[in-house]
C-alpha positions in Angstrom: -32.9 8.8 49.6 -34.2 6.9 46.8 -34.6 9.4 43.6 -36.3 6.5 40.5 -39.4 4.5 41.1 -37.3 1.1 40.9 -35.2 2.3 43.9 -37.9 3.3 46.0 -39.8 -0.4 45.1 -36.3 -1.9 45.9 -36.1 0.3 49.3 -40.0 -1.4 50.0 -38.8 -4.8 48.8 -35.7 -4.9 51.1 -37.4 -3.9 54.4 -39.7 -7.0 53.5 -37.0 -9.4 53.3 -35.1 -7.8 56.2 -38.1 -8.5 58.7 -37.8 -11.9 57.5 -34.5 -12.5 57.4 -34.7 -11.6 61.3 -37.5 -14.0 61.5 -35.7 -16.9 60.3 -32.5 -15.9 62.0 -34.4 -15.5 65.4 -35.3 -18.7 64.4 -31.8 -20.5 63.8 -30.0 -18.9 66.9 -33.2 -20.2 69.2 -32.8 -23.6 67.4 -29.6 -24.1 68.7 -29.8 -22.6 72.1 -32.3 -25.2 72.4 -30.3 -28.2 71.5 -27.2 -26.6 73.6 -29.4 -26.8 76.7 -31.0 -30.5 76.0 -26.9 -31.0 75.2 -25.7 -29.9 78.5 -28.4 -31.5 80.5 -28.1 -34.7 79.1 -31.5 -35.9 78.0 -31.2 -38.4 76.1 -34.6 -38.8 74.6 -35.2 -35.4 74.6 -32.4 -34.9 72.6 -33.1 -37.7 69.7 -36.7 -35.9 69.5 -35.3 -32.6 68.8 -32.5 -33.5 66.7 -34.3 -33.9 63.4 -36.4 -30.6 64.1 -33.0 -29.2 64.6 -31.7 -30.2 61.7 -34.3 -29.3 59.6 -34.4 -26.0 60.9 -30.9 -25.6 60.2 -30.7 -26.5 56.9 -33.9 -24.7 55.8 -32.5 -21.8 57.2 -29.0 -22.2 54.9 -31.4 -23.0 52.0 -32.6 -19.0 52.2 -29.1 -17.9 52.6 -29.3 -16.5 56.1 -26.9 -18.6 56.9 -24.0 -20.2 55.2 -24.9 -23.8 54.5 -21.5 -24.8 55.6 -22.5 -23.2 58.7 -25.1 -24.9 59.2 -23.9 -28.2 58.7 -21.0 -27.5 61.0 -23.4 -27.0 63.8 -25.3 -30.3 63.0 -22.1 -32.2 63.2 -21.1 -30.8 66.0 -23.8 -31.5 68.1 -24.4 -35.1 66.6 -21.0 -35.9 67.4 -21.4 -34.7 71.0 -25.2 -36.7 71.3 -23.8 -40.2 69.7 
């Protein structure tokens, strides 16, 4: 239980950023179910649509530090190694 004024701001403050740190990881893991699917099924064009969305969502993602940017950029060469 938070005892000074600054602790219980900070216990306020975190459950804000926790809701949307879920947000933006919800986000990331849909992002690249997505692009798993389009992978496995093979569309082409749906794929290159995607892609940059993909990427983008990645890599904003990193920026917040939900993920590590590493991470993220792992995942994006995966995938454009398996689509080229």
């Amino acid at each position: 239980m938070p005892n000074t004024k600054s602790a219980i701001r900070r216990v306020r403050r975190v459950k804000k950023q926790t809701s949307v740190n879920r947000v933006r990881k919800s986000k990331y893991k849909s992002a690249v179910k997505q692009m798993e699917n389009l992978v496995k099924k093979g569309d082409k064009k749906k794929i290159k649509e995607f892609f940059p969305k993909f990427q983008s969502i990645l890599m904003q993602v990193a920026k917040k530090g939900v993920v590590n940017r590493k991470t993220a950029s792992r995942k994006i060469s995966k995938v454009s190694k398996k689509i080229s």
